[in-house]
C-alpha positions as CSV (number, residue, x, y, z in Angstrom):
1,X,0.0,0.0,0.0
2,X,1.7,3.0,-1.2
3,X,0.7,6.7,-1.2
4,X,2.6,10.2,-2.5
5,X,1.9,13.6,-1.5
6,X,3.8,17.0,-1.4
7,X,4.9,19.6,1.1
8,X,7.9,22.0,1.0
9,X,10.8,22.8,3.2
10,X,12.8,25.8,3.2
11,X,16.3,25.4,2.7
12,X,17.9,29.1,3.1
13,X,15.5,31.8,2.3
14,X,14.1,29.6,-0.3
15,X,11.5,27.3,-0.9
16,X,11.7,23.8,-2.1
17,X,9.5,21.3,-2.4
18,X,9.6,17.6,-1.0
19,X,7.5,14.6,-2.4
20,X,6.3,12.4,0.9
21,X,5.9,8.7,0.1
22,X,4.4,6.3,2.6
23,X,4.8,2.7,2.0
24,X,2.7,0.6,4.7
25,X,3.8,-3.4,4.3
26,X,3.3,-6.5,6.3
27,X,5.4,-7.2,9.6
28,X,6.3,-5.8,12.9
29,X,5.1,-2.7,14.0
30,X,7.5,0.0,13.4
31,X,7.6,3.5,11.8
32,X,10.1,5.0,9.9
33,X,11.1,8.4,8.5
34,X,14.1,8.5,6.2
35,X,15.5,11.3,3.7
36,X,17.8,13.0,6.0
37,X,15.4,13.9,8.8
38,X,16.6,16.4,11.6
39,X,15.4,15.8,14.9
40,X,12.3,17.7,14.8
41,X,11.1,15.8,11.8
42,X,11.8,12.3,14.1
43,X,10.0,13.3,16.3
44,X,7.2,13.8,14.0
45,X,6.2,10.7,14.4
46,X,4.9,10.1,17.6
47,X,2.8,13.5,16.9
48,X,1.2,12.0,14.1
49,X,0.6,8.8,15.7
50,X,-1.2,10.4,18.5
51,X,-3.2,12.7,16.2
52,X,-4.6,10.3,13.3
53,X,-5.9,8.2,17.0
54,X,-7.5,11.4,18.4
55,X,-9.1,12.9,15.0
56,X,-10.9,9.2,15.2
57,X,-9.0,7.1,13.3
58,X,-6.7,3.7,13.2
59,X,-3.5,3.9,13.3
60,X,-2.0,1.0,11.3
61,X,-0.2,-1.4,13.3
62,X,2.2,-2.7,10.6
63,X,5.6,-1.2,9.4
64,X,5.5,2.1,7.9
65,X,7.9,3.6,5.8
66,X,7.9,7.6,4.7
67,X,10.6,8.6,2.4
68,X,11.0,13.0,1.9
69,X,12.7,12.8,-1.0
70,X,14.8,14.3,-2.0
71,X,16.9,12.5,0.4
72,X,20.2,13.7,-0.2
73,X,18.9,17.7,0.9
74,X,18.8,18.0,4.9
75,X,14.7,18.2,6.3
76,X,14.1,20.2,9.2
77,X,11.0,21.4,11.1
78,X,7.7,20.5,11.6
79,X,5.5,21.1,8.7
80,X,5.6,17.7,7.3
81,X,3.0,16.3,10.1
82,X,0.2,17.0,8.1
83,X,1.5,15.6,4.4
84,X,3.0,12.5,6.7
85,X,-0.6,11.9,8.4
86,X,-2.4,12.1,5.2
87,X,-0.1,9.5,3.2
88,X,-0.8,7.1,6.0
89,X,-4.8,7.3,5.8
90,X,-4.6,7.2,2.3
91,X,-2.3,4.5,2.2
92,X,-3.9,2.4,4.8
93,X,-7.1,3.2,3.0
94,X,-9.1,4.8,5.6
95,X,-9.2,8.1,3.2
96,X,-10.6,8.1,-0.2
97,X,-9.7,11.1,-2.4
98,X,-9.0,12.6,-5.4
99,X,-5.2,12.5,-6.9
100,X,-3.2,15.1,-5.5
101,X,-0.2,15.7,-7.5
102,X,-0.9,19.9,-7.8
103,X,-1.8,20.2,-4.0
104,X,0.6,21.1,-1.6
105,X,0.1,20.2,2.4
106,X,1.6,22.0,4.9
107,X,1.0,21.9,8.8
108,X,1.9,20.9,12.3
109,X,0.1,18.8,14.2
110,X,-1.0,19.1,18.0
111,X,-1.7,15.5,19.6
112,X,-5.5,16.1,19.7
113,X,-4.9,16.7,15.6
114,X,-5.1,20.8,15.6
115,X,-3.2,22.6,13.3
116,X,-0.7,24.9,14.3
117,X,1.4,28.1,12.7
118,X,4.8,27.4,10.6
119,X,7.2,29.8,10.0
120,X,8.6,30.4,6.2
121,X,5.5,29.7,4.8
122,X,6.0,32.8,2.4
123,X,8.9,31.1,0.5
124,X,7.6,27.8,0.0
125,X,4.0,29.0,-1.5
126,X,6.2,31.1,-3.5
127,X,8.3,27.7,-5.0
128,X,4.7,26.0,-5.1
129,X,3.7,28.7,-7.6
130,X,6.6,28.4,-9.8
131,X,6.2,24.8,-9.8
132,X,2.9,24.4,-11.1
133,X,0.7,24.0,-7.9
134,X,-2.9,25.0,-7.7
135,X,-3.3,24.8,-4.4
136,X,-2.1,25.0,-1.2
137,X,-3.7,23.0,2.0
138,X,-2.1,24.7,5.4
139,X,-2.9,26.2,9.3
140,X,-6.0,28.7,9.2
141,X,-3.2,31.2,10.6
142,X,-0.9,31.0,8.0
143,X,-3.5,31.5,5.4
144,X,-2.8,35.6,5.0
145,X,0.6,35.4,4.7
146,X,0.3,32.6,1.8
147,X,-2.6,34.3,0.0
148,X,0.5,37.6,-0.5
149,X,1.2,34.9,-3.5
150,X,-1.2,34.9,-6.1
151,X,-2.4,32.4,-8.6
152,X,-3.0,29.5,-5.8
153,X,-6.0,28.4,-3.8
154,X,-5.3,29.0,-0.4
155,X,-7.3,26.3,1.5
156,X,-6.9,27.1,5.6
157,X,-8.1,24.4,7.7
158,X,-7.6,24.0,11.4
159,X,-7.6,20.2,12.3
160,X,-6.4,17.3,10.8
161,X,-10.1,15.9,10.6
162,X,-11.3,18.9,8.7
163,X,-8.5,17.9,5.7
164,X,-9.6,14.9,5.7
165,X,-13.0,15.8,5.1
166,X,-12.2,17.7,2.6
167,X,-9.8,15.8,0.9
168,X,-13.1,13.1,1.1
169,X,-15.1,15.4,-0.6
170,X,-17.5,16.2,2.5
171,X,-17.0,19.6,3.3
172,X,-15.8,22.4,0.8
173,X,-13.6,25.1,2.0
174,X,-13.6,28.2,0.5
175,X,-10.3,29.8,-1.1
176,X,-9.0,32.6,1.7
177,X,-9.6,35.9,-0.3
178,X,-6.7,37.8,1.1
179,X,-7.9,42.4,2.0
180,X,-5.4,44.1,-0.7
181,X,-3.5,46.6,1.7
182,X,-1.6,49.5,0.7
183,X,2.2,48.6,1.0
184,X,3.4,52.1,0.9
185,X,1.3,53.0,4.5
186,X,4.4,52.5,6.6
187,X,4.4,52.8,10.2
188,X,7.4,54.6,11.8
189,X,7.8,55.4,15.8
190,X,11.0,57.7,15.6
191,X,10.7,60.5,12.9
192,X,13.5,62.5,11.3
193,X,11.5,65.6,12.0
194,X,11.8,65.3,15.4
195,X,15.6,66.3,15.3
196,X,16.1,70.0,16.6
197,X,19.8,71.5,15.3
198,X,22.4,69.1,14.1
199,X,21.7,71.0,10.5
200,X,25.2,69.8,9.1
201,X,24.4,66.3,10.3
202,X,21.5,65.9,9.0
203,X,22.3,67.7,5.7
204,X,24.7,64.6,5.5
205,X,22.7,62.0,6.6
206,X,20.0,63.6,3.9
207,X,22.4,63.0,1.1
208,X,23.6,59.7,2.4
209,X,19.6,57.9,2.5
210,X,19.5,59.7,-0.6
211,X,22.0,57.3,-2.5
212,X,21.7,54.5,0.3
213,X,25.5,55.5,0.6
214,X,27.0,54.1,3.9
215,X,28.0,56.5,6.8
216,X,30.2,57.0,9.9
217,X,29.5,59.1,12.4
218,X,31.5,60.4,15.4
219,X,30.9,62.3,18.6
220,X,31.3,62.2,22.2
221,X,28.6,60.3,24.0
222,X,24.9,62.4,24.7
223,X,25.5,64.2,21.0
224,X,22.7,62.3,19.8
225,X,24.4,59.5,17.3
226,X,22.1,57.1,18.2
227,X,19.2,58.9,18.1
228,X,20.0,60.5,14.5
229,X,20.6,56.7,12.7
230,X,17.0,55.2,14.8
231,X,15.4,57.9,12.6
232,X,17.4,57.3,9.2
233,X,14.5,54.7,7.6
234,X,12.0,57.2,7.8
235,X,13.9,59.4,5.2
236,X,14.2,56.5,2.7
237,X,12.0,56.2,0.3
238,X,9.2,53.4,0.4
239,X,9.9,49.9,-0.2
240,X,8.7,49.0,-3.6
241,X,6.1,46.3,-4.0
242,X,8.9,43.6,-5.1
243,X,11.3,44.8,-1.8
244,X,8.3,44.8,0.2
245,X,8.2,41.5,-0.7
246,X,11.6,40.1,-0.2
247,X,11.8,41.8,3.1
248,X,9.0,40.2,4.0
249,X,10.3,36.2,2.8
250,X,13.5,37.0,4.7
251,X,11.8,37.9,8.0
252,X,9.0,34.9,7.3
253,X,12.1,32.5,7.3
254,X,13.5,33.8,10.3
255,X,10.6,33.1,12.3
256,X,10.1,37.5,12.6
257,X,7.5,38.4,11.3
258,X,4.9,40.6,13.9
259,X,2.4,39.7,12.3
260,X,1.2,37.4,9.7
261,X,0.1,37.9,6.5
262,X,1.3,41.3,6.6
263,X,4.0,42.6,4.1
264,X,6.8,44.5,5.6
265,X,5.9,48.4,4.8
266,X,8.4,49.7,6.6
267,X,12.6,49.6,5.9
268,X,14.4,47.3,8.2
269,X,16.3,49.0,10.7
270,X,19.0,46.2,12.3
271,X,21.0,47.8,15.6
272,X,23.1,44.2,17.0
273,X,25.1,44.4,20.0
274,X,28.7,45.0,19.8
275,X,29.3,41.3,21.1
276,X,28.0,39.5,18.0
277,X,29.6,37.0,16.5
278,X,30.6,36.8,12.6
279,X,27.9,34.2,12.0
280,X,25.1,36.6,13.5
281,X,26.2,39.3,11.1
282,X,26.4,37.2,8.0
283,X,24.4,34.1,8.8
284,X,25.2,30.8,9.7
285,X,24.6,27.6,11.4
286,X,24.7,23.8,10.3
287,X,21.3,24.5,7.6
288,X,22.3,28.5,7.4
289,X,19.6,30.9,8.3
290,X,19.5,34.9,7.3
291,X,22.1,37.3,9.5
292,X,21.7,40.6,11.0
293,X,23.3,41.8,7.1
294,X,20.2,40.2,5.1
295,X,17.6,41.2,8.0
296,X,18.6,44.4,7.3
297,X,18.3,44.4,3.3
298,X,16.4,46.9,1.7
299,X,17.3,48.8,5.3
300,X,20.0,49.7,7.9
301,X,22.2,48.5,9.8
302,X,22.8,50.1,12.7
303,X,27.3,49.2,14.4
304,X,26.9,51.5,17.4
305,X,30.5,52.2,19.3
306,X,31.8,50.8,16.1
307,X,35.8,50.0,17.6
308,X,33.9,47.4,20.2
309,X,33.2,45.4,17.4
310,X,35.4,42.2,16.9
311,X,38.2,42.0,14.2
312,X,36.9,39.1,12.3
313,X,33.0,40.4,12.9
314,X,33.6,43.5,10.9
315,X,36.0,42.1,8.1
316,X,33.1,39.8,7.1
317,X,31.1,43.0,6.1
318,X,33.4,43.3,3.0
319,X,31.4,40.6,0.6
320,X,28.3,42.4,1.7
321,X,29.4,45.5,1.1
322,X,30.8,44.9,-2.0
323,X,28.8,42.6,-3.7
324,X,25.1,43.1,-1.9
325,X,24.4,39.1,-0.9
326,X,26.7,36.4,0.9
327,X,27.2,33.5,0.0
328,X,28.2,30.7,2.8
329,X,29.1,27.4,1.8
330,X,28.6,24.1,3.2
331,X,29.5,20.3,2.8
332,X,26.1,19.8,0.7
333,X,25.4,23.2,-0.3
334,X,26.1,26.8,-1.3
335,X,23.6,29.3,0.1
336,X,22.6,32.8,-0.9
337,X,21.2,35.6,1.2
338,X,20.6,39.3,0.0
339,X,22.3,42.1,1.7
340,X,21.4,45.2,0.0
341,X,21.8,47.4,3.5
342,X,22.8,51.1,3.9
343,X,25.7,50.9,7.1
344,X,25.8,53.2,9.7
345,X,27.9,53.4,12.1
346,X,28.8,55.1,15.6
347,X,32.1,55.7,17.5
348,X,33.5,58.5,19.9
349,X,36.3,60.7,18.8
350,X,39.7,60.0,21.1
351,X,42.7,62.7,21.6
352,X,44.9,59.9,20.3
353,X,43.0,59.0,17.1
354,X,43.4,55.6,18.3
355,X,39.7,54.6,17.3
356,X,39.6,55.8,14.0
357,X,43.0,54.2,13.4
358,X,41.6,50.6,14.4
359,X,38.7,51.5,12.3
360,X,40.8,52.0,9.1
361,X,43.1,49.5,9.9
362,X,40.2,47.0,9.5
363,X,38.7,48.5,6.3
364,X,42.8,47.9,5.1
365,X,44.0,51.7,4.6
């Protein structure tokens, strides 16, 4: 008894999608999930066991095997419980439906079989689009944030029994129909007219948003650095509908979005703490994720006190800089993250030039 379906992972900041086969076969009880699984996915399985028994179904007491191929590219997450659970009804023949070859199933399950939210759902809908798929079955709380891709059904359901029913041909579910919003109504807290004086500085800081040219500014402490570079993105101009967009896949990925479904309106504005690490800045990890550099594309980047940062932390800003995206390789892969930022930074002038010294040692002058 064998049964194929189709969910998506993301791998980066992009989407890709993952063909679930379930093969149920004679013998001893056992379930297995191969096609390089991470933990999360493992552990999948006793989520799904409990939640096909508590929607009111069987759980097949013979040895399951799912393959997410492909199974040479690394699966992490959660948001293969629902694909998974499906392929074993339909496989063990307790669901009847229709062929589902351009549907794609995303979802975590809770162990009473409720559907819960998944982060980077933005990317993979987008992948779903571009590789045919009509539809897309996934948490009633992710259903804005998918329907910002149109040209797919957007199906939300919030249980595991409600797909099935669906799926069954018992209930019909009505395509979410997503409120167009106006992407240029930004929101921002801290405005540049606020700023009394510092007409040279801001003359500067004018010309610099202006070009998106990067800029360093110096002063003892209290002469208001800080507060002049929190109020650069609302100089900028608006983020286009296609930046708006981007922004909004990078920050989807990382799990940052405020809230769902809506596009990011308003430029990025990224201040880390002298004490980060190389990989924060550029990104990193065993699957990389998106740095403070590519959270802050289409944006700013905020290096307050400049000279605290590390050696090695601000010599990886070079590719950035230079070429707009980073690209970190691995074993298995190459990724590619944007980093189309506008650098600001911070540091207090010294009697013995020491600071800006260490500051153009690093940039190699």
């Amino acid at each position: 008894m064998y049964a194929k379906l189709y969910s998506a992972t993301v791998s980066g900041i992009d989407g890709h999608i993952v063909e679930v086969e379930v093969d149920i076969s004679n013998g001893l009880p056992q379930f297995d999930i191969v096609g390089l699984p991470d933990s999360a996915v493992r552990e999948s399985r006793d989520r799904v066991r409990a939640a096909i028994k508590n929607s009111g179904h069987s759980f097949p007491m013979q040895r399951i095997t799912t393959n997410l191929a492909p199974a040479d590219m690394k699966k992490e997450g959660s948001r293969f419980d629902l694909a998974i659970s499906l392929g074993i009804l339909l496989a063990s023949g307790q669901l009847q439906a229709e062929p589902l070859q351009h549907t794609l199933l995303l979802g975590e399950l809770s162990l009473e079989g409720v559907l819960r939210p998944l982060n980077g759902v933005l990317p993979m809908v987008m992948e779903a689009k571009a590789r045919g798929f009509t539809s897309v079955v996934l948490p009633a709380s992710n259903a804005e944030e998918a329907a910002l891709v149109d040209g797919l059904d957007v199906l939300p359901v919030e249980t595991l029994q409600q797909a099935v029913a669906f799926l069954q041909g018992e209930t019909h579910l009505e395509p979410y129909v997503r409120t167009p919003v106006d992407h240029d109504d930004r929101r921002v807290s801290e405005d540049f007219s606020d700023v009394r004086g510092q007409h040279h500085v801001k003359r500067a800081l004018e010309v610099a948003a202006a070009g998106m040219h990067n800029i360093l500014l110096i002063g003892p402490p209290g002469s208001g650095k800080t507060m002049l570079a929190r109020r650069i993105p609302s100089i900028l101009p608006n983020l286009s509908a296609k930046e708006a967009l981007e922004v909004t896949k990078i920050y989807s990925t990382a799990g940052l979005l405020t809230e769902r479904g809506k596009l990011v309106s308003s430029r990025p504005f990224r201040a880390p703490h002298h004490t980060i690490s190389a990989a924060g800045l550029i990104g990193g990890g065993t699957i990389p994720k998106p740095g403070e550099v590519s959270l802050a594309h289409h944006g700013v980047l905020f290096l307050d006190e400049m000279p605290e940062f590390s050696k090695n932390a601000l010599e990886v800003l070079r590719q950035p800089l230079e070429d707009r995206e980073v690209t970190l390789s691995r074993a298995r892969a190459q990724f590619t993250f944007p980093s189309a930022f506008m650098l600001v930074g911070s540091l207090n002038p010294c009697p013995c030039s020491s600071d800006l010294w260490k500051i153009h040692s690093l940039s190699g002058y």
